[in-house]
N, CA, C and O atoms as a MOPAC input file, in Angstrom:
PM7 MOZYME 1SCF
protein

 N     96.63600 1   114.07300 1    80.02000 1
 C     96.97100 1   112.68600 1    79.83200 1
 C     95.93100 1   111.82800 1    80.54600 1
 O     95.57300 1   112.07700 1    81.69700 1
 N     95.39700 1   110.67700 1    79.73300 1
 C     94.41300 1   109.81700 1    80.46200 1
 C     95.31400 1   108.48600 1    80.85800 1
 O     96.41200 1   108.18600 1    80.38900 1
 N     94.58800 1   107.81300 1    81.79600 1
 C     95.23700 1   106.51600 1    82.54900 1
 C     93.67300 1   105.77500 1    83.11600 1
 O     92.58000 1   106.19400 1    83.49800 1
 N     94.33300 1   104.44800 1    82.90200 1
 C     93.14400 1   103.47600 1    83.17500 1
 C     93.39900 1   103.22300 1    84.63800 1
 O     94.44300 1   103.61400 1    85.15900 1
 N     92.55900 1   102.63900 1    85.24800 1
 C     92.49900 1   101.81400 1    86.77200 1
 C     93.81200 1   101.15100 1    86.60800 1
 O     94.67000 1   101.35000 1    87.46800 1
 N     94.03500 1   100.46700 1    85.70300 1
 C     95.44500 1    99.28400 1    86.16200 1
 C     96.26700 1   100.21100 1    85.54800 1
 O     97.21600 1    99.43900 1    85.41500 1
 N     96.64400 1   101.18100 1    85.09500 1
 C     97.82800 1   101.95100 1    85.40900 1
 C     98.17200 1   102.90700 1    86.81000 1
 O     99.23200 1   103.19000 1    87.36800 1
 N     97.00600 1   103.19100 1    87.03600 1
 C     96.63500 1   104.02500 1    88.44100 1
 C     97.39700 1   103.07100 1    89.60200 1
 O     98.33600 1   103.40100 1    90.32600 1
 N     96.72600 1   101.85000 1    89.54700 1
 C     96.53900 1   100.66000 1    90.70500 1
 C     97.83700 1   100.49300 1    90.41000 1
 O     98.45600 1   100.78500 1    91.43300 1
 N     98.84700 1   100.06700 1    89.25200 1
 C    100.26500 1    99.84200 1    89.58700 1
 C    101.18300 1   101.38500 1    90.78400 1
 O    102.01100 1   101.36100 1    91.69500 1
 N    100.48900 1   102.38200 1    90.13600 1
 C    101.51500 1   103.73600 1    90.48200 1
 C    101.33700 1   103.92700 1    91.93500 1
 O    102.12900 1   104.54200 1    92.64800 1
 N    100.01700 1   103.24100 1    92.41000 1
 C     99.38100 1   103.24300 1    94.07500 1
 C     99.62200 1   102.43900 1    94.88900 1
 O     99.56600 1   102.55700 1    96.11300 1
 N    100.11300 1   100.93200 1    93.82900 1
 C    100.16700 1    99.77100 1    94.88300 1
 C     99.21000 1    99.32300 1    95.38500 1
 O     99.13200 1    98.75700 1    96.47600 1
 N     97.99700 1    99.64500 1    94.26000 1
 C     96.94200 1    98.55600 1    95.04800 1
 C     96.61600 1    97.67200 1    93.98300 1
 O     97.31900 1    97.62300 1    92.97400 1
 N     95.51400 1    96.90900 1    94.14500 1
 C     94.57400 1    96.45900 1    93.05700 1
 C     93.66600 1    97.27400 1    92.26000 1
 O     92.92300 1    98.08100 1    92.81900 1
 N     93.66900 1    97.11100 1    90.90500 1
 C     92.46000 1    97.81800 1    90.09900 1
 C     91.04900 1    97.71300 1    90.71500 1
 O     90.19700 1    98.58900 1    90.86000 1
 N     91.03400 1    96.63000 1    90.98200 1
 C     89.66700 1    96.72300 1    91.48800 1
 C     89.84400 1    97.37700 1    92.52100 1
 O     88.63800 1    97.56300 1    92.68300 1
 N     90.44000 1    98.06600 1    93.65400 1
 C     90.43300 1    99.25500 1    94.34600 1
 C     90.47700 1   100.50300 1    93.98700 1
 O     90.15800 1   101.40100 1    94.76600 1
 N     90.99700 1   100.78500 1    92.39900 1
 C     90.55700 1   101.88100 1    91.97900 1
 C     89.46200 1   101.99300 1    91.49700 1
 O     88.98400 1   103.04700 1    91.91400 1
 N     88.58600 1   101.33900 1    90.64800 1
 C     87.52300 1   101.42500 1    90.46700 1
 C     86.43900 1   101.25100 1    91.45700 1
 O     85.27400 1   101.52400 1    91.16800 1
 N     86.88600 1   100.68600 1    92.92400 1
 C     85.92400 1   101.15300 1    94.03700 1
 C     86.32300 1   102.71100 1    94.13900 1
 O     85.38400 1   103.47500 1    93.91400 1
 N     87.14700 1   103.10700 1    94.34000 1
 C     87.41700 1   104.49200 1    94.30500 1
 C     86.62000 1   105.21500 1    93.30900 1
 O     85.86500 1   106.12700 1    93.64500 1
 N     86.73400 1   104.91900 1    92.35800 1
 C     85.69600 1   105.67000 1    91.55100 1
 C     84.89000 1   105.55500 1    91.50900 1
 O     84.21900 1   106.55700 1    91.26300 1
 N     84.14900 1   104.18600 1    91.71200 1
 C     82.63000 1   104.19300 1    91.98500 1
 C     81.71600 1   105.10700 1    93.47400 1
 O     80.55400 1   105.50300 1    93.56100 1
 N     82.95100 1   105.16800 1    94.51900 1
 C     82.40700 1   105.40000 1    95.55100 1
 C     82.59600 1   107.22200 1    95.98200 1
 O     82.38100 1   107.84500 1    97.02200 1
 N     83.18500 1   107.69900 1    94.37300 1
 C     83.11600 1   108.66800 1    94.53700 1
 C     84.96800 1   109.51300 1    94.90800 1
 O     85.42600 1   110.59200 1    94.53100 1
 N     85.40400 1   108.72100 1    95.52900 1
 C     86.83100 1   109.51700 1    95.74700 1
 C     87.73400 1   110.03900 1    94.39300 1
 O     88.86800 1   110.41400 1    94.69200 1
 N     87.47000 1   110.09500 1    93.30700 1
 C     88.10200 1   110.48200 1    92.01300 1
 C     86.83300 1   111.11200 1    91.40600 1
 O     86.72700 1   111.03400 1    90.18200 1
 N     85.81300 1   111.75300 1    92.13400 1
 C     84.40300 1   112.53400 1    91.31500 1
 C     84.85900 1   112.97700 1    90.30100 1
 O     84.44700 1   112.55100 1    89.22200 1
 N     85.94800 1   114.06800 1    90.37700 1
 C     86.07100 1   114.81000 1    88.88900 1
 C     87.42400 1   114.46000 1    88.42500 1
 O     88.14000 1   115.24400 1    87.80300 1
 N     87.72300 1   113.36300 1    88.71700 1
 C     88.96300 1   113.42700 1    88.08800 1
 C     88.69100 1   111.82600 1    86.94600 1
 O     89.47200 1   111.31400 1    86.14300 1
 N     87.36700 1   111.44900 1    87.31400 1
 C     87.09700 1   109.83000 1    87.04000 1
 C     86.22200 1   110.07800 1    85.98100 1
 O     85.54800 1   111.10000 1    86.11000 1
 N     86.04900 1   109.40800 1    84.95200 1
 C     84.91600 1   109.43300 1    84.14900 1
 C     84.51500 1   108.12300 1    83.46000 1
 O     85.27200 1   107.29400 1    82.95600 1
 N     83.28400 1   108.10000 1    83.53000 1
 C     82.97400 1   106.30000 1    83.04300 1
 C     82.23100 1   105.85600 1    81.85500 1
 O     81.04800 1   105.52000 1    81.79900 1
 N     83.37400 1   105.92000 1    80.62200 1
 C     82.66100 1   105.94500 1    79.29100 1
 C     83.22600 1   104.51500 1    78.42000 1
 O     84.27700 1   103.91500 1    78.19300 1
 N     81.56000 1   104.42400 1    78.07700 1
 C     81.60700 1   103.09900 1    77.34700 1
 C     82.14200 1   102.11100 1    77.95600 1
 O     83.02700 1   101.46900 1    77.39100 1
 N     81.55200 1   101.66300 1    79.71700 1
 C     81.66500 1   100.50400 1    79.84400 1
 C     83.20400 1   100.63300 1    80.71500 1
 O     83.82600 1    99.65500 1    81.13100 1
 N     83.56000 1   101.82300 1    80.84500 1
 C     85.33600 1   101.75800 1    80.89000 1
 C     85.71200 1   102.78300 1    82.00800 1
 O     84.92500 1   103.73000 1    81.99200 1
 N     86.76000 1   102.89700 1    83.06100 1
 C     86.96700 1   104.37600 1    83.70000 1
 C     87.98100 1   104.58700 1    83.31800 1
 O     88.96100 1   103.84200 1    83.31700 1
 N     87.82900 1   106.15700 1    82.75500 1
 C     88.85900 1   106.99100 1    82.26100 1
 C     89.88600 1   108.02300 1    83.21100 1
 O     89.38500 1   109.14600 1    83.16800 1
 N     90.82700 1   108.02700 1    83.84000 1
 C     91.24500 1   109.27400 1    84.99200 1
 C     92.00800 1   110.14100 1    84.13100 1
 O     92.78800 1   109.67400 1    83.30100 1
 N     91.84000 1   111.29100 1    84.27100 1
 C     92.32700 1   111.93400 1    84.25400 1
 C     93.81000 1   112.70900 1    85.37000 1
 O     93.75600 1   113.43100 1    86.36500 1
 N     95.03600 1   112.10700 1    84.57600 1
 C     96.43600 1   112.20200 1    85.34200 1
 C     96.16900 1   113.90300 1    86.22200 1
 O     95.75300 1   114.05000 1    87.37100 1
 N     96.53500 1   114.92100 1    85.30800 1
 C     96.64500 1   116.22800 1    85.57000 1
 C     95.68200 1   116.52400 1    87.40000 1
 O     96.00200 1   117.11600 1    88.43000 1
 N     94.33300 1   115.65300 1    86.91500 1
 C     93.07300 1   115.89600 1    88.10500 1
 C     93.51700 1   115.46900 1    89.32300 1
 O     93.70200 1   115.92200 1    90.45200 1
 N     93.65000 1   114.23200 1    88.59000 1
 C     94.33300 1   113.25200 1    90.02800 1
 C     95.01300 1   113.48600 1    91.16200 1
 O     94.79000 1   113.18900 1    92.33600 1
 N     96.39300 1   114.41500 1    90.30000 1
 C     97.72100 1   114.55900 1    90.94500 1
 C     96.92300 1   115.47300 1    92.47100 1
 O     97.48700 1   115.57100 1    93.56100 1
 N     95.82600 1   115.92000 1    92.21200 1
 C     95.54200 1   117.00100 1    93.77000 1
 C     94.07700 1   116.08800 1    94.07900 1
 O     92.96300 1   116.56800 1    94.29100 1
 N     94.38700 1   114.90300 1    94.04100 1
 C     92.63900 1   113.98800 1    94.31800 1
 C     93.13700 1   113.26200 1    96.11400 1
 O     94.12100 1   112.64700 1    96.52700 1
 N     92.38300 1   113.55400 1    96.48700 1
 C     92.30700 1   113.23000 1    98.41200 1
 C     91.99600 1   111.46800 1    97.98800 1
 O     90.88400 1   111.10100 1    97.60900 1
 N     92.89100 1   110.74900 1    98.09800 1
 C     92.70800 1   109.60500 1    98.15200 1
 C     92.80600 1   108.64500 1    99.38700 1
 O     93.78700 1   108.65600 1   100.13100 1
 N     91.81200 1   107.87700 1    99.54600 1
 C     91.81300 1   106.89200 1   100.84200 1
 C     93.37300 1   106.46200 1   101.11700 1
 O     94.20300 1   106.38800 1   100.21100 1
 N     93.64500 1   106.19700 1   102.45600 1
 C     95.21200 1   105.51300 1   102.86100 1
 C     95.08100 1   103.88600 1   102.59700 1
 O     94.28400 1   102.97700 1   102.82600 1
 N     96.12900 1   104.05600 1   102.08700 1
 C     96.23500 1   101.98900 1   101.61400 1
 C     97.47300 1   101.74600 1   102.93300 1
 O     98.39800 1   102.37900 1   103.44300 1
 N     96.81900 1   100.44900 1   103.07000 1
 C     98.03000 1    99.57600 1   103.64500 1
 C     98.23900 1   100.24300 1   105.49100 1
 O     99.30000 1   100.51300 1   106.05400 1
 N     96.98600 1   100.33200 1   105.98300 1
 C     96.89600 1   100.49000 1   107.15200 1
 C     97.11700 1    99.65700 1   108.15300 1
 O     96.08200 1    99.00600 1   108.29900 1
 N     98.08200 1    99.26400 1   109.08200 1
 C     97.48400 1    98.41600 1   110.38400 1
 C     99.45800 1    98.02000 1   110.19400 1
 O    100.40400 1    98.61400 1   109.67800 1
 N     99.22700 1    96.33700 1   111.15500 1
 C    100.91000 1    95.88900 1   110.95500 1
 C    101.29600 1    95.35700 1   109.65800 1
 O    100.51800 1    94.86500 1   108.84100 1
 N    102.69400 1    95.50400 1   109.51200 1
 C    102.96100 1    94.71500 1   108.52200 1
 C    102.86000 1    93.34500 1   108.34700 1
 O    103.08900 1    92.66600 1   109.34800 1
 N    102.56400 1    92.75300 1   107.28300 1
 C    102.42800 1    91.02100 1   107.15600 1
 C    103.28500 1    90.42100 1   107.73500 1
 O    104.46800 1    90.74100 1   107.61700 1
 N    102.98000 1    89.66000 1   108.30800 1
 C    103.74600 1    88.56300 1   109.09600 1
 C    104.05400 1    88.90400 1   110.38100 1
 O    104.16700 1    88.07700 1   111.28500 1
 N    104.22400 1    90.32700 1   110.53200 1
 C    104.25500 1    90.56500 1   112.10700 1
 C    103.25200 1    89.51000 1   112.94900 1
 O    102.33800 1    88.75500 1   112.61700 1
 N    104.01600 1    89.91700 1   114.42400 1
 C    103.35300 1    88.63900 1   115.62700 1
 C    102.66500 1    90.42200 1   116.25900 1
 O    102.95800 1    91.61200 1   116.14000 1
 N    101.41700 1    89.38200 1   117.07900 1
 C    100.96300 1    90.21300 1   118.21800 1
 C    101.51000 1    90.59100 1   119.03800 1
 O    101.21700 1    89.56500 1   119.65200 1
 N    102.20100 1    91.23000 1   119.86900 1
 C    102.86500 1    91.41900 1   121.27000 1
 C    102.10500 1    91.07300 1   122.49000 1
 O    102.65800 1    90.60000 1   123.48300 1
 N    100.56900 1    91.35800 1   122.40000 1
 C     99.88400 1    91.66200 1   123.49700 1
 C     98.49400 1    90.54500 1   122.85800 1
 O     97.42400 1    91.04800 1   122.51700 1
 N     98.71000 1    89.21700 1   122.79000 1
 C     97.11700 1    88.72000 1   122.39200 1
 C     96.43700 1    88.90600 1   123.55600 1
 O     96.92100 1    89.09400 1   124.67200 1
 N     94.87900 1    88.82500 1   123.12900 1
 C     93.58000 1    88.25600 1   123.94500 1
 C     94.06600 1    87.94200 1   124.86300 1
 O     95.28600 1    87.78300 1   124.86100 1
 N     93.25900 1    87.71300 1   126.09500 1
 C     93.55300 1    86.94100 1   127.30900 1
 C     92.64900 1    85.94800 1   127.10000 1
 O     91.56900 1    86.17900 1   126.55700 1
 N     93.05700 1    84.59100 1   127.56700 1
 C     91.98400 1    83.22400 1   127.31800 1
 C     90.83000 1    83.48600 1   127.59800 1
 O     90.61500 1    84.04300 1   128.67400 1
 N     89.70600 1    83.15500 1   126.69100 1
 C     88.19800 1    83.27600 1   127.05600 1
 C     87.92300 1    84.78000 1   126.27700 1
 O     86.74800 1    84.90000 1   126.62300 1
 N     88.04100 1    85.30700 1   125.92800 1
 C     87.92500 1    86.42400 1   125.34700 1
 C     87.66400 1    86.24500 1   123.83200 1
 O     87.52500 1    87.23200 1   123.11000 1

C-alpha cells in the first residue's frame, strides 16, 4: 500500500512538510521514493522505519518553574 506525506503527517501528528524533510534528509531511505515531482511511502516499509521523536520539550502553555536569574 502507498501513502503520500499528508496521509503520513496526519497518522504522525505532524506537518507534511515534516515528512518530506524526513524524506529528503534521508530518515524514510527505503521506504520513500520521489517520482514525478511527488513522494511516494511505502506503508508495509515504514511500519519498521526509525523515525525522528516529534513533540519534544514542555507542553504549550506550560510556565517555567525555575527562569533566568536577572542579567542573564
Amino acid at each position: 500500500m502507498l501513502i503520500t506525506p499528508l496521509q503520513l503527517a496526519k497518522i504522525r501528528g505532524v506537518t507534511q512538510q515534516t515528512i518530506t524533510n524526513w524524506c529528503r534528509a534521508g530518515f524514510l531511505d527505503n521506504d520513500a521514493e520521489y517520482i514525478n515531482g511527488r513522494w511516494i511511502i511505502r506503508w508495509s516499509d515504514f511500519l519498521g522505519a526509525s523515525l525522528p521523536v516529534t513533540k519534544i520539550g514542555r507542553p504549550a502553555g506550560s510556565r517555567n518553574k525555575k527562569p533566568y536569574p536577572k542579567g542573564v
